[in-house]
N, C-alpha and C positions, 0 to 999 in steps of 0.2 A: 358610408362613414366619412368624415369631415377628413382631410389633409390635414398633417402638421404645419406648423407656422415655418416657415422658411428660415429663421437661422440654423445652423449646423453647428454651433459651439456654443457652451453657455459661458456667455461673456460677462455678465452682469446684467445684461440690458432686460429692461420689462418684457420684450421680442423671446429672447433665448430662457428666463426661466419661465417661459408660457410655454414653450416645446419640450421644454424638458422635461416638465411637470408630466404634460401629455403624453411623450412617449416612456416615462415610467410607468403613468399608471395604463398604461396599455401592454406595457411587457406583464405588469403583474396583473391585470386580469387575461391575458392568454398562458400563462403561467400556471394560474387556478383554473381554469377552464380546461385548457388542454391536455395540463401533468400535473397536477395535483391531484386534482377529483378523478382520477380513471378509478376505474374499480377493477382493473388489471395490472400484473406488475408487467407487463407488454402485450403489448394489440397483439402479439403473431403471427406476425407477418414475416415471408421470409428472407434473406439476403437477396432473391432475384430482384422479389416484388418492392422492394426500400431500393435495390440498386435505379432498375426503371424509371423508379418515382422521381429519385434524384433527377435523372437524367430529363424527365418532364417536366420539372418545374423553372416556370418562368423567369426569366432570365435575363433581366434589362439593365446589366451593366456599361452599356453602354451610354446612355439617356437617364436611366436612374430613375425611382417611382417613390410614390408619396412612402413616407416612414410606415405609417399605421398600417398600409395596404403589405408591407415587407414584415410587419409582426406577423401580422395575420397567418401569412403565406408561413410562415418560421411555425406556427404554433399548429396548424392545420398539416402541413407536411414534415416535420421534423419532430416537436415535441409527444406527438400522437403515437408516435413511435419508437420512443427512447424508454430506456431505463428508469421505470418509476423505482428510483432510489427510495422512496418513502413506503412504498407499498410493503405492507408485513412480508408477502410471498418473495420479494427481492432478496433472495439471500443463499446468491453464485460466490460472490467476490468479498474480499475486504475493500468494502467499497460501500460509505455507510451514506445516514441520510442526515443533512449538514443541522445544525440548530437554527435557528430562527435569527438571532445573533451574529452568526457566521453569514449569514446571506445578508442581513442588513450590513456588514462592516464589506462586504463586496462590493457594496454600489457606492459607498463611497471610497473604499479605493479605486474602484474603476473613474471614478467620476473626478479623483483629484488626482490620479497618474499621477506619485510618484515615483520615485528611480531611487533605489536605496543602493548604489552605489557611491554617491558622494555625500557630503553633507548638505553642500548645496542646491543639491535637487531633493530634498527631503526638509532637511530641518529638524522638526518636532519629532517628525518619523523614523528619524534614526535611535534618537533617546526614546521612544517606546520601543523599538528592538532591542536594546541594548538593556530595559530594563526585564524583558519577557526573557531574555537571554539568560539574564541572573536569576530569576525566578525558577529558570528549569533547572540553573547549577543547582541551587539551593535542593529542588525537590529530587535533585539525583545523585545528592550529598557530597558534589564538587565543594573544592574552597576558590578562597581567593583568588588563587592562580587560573584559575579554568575561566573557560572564553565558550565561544562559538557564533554563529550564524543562521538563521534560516534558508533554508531550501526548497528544493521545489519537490523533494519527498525521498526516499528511499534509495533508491540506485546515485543521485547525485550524493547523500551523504554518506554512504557506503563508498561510492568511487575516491571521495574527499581522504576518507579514514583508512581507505590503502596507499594512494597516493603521499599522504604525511607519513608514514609507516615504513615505505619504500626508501622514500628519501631520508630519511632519520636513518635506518638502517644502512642506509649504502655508506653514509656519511660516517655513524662510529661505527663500521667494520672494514672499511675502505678506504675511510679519508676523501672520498670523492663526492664534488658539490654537482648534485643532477641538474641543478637550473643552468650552470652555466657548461657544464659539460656533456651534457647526454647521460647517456646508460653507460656504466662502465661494460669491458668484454665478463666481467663477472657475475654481471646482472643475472647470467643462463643460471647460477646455481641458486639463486633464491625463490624460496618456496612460502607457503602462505596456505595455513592449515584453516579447515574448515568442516564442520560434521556432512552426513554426504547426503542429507537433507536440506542444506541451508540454501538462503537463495541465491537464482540464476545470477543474480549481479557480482558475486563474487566471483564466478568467471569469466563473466563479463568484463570485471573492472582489471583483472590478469590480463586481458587481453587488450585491452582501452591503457594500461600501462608499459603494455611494451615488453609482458612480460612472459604470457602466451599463457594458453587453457595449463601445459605442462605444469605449470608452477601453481597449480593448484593440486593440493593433497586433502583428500578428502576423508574422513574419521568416522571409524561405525558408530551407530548410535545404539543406544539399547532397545529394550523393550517400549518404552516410553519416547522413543524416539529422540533422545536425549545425547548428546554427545559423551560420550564412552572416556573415561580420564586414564584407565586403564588401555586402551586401544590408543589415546596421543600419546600416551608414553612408550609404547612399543614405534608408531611412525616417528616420533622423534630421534629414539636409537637407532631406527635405521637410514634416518638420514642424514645423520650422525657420520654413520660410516661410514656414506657414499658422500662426506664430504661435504654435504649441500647446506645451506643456509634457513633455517629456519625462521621469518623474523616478524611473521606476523600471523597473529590467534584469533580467527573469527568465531565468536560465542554468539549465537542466536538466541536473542530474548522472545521467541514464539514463532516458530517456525510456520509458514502459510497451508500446508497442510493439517496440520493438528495443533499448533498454538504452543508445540514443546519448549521447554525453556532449559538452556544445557547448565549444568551445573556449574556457575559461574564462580563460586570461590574457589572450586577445584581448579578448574580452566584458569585464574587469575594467577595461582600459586606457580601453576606451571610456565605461565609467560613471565615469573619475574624468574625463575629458576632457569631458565632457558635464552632469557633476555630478547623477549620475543614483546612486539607492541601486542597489548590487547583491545580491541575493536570488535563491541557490542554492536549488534543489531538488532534493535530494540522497537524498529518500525511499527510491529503489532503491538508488542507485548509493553512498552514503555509506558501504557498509559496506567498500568495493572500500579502505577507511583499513586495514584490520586483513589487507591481503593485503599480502607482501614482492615478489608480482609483477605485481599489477596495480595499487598505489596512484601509482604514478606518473600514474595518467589521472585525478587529480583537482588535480594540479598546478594551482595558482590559486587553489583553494579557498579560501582563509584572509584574501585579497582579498573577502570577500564581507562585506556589513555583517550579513548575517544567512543564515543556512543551518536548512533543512529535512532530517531525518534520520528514515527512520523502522526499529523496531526488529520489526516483524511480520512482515519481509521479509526480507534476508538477515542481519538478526542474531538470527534463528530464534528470535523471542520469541514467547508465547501473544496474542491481541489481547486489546486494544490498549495499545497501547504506541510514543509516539514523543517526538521533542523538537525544540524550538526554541534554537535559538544566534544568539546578539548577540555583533558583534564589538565594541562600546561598551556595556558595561551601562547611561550613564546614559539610554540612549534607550528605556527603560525608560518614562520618566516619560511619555511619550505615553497610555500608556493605566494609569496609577497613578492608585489613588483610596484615601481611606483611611475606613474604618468603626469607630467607640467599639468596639462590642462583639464585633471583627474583628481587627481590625491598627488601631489609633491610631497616628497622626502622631508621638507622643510617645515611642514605644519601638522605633522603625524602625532605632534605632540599635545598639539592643544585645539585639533581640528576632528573630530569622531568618521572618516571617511571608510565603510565599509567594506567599500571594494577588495580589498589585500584578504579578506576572509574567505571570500566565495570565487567558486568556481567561472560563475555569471557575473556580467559586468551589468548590465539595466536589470532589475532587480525588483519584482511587486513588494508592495506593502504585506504582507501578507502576515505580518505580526501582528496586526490590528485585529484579523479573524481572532485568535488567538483571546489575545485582549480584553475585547468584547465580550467573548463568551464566557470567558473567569470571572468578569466584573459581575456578570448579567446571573449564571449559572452555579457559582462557588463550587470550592471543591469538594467538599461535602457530599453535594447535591452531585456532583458527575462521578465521585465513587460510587456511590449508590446507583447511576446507571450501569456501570461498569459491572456492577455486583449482580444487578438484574440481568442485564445477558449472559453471564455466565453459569450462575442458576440456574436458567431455562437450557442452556446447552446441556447441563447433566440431568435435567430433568426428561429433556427429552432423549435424553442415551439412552434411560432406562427404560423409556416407552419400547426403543428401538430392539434393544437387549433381550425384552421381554417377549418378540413379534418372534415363533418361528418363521415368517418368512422373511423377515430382515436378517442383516447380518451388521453388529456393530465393529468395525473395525480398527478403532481404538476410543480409551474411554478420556471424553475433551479435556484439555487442562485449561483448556482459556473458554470462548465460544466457538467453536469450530468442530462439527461434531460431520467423522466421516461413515457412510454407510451405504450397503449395496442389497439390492432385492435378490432372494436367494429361489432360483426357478425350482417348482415341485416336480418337474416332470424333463427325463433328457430324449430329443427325439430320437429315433434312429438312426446310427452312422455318424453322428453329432458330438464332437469333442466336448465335456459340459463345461470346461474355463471359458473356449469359445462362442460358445450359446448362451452362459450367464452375463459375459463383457456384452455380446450384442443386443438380450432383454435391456441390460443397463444402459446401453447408449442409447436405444430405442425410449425408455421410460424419460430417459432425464430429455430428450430432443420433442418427445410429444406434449410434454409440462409446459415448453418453453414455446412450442409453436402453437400450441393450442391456449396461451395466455394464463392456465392456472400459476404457474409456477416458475421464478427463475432458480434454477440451482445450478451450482459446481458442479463439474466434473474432473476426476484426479484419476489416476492411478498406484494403488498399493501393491505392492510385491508382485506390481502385473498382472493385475486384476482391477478391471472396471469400478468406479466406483461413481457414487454423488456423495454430494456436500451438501451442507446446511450452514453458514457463514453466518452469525446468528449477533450480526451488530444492533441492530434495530430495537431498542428495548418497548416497542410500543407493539412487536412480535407476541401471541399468547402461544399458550404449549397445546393447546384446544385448535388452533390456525395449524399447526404443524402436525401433530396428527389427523388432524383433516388433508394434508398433503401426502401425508404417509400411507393412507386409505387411499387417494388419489395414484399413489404407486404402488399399491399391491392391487387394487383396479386393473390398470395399466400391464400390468407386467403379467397377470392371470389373465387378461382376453390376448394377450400377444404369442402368450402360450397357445391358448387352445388353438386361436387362430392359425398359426404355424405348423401344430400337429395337425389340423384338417387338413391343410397343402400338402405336407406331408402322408398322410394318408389316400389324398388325390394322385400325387408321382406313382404311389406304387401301385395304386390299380393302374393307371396307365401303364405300369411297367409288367404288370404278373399275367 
């Protein structure tokens, strides 16, 4: 294979966009060659045999080797082995497969590196944020007043909307400003309510504030896995008594195990009655705004002082990619600091400098994905994918419902549909919760190492389970019950085979 041309930058010069040319179309045919076309959603292979491999591959950073000979090596040891995102069978994670759109708006943000911190390092880039910005107020029935940011997904927009929540709070119930003071000795009594399915980031972001795992209180949910308005009102009377501060209400727009969505007008009533921030996380389920038949399950939404959205999920963006929304922009100023040689104080007014929004100071373009794919896709057109995956989640519940050797354990509200193979047979001396978690761990680890299949694995009320994450609308219901056969295969030779061993000890023993 021929070297690249020896420039390293594309500068302008006939020299640089002759290598650029060439190593694009070389990333994209080792792209199509090596992770595109598999016809597995993974080779197989195990954590030893990918650690080794690493560990063998050629290594010449010291000297440096021809570019195309460094694809090559990338596409033959790395991508051969990754996560076919696109493959129907991929479907462990909320972790979808990007649009075509979203990976063309990558290579050129990668290729014109801007920093959406300043103005001056962006330009043009900042007023397409700012107008993608207002497009989500719009579709999540902000007014005027509401602001926000792009993220780098979930856990930083979440951390964002306790962060502003904490500081608002300490401020009118304390008088005290935390940028320039610290934590007051007070801080220990504030709590920060949350259903006790929601995600790990919310006590993660307890703890990343200084505020500790303690200060989370976590709320039953019901049958539906939904947060309980009858169960916050009882934890809020009791925290009541002991004194403690209640001052922020995490409502989950689709919880990562089941897709549940907490009853957010109920939830909203209660955070103005209790003068509590309320802080949507809407990472999965935000995108259910651009469907004509399931946006009704976010009713309340726009009650929220701040909402989590993220875009690597069901708004089929490359990662990462997410944003932050403020129903008050000036609450903003909680965490605004300003820099001479950054954003000055002095030109805040008539200079667009992002920085004071976000967490992150150098900052991808990454509203362009975005962009791109509304211009290219409409919304129309992406409700209606939104409406095809979640159709096939209940279509395939009912296949699952219907199997006595399945077990559906609950029935999806988004796509996320959980279930576990239910063994015919308990061996002898054999607990059977123990022996059904182990068929389950064993079915979902052979799917994945034997290349059929990636799926989830979870646990419900402590019991074994898999997933089916079912973002991919080019997924059929025919491919998934072909997997569901694949697991009742599976899980029926693991038996027998188990009972022969078994059978074997005891002659050995009698």
């Amino acid at each position: 294979m021929t070297s690249f041309a020896s420039p390293l930058f594309l500068d302008g010069s006939p020299e640089s966009e002759s290598a650029f040319r060439e190593a694009v179309q070389a990333a994209q045919e080792t792209i199509l060659f090596c992770f595109a076309n598999l016809d597995r959603p993974y080779s197989g292979e195990s954590p030893l045999v990918l650690s080794e491999l690493a560990k063998g591959m050629n290594r010449t950073f010291a000297t440096g080797e021809a570019l195309d000979a460094v694809i090559q090596q990338v596409g033959q040891s790395i991508l051969r082995h990754s996560a076919v995102v696109t493959h129907p069978a991929c479907i462990a994670h909320l972790h979808c497969p990007p649009l075509i759109a979203s990976v063309a708006a990558e290579v050129i943000i990668a290729a014109t590196n801007q920093s959406m911190d300043s103005w001056d390092q962006s330009m043009s880039a900042t007023f397409v944020e700012e107008g993608m910005i207002s497009f989500l107020c719009d579709l999540f029935r902000y007014d005027h007043h509401a602001d926000g940011v792009f993220t780098s997904g979930g856990t930083q927009s979440n951390l964002m909307g306790l962060l502003l929540a904490r500081d608002a709070a300490i401020e009118r119930h304390l008088g005290w400003n935390v940028q320039k003071q610290g934590l007051p000795p007070e801080a220990s009594k504030l709590r920060m309510l949350c259903s006790e399915v929601a995600h790990f980031t919310v006590s993660q972001s307890a703890a990343l504030l200084g505020l500790g795992h303690q200060a989370v209180v976590t709320v039953e949910v019901d049958s539906d896995y939904r947060m309980c308005p009858e169960a916050l009102d009882r934890k809020l009377m009791e925290l009541e008594e002991k004194g403690l501060i209640p001052f922020v209400l995490v409502a989950t727009a689709g919880t990562t195990d089941f897709g549940s969505i907490d009853p957010l007008k109920s939830l909203s009533e209660r955070a103005r009655k209790y003068d509590m921030w309320l802080h949507v996380d809407a990472a999965y389920g935000g995108a259910l705004k651009l469907s004509s038949l399931h946006s009704y399950k976010l009713d309340g939404i726009e009650y929220a002082d701040s909402i989590t959205v993220d875009f690597h999920k069901l708004f089929y963006q490359s990662i990462s990619c997410g944003a932050f929304l403020l129903r008050e922009k000036s609450d903003f100023k909680y965490m605004q600091l300003y820099a001479d040689y950054l954003n000055p104080e002095s030109e805040q007014s008539h200079t667009p400098n992002l920085v004071g929004k976000s967490l992150q100071t150098t900052r991808r373009f990454d509203a362009l994905k975005l962009y791109m794919s509304l211009q290219h896709v409409g919304v129309e057109r992406f409700g209606s994918i939104i409406d095809t995956t979640i159709a096939l989640a209940s279509n395939v519940a009912v296949s699952i419902e219907q199997d006595p050797s399945l077990e559906l354990l609950h029935k999806p509200s988004l796509n996320a549909v959980v279930f576990r193979y239910v063994p015919h047979q308990l061996p002898a001396s054999r607990d059977y919760e123990q022996w059904s978690d182990e068929i389950n761990g064993h079915i979902r680890n052979t799917l994945l190492l034997d290349g059929i299949a990636v799926l989830a694995r979870t646990k419900v009320a402590g019991k074994a389970c898999m997933k089916f994450t079912l973002l991919n609308p080019q997924t059929t219901l025919h491919q998934l019950e072909a997997i569901l056969e694949q697991v009742k295969g599976i899980g029926s030779h693991y038996e027998i085979e188990e009972g022969q061993k078994q059978n074997e000890r005891c002659k050995t023993f009698s």
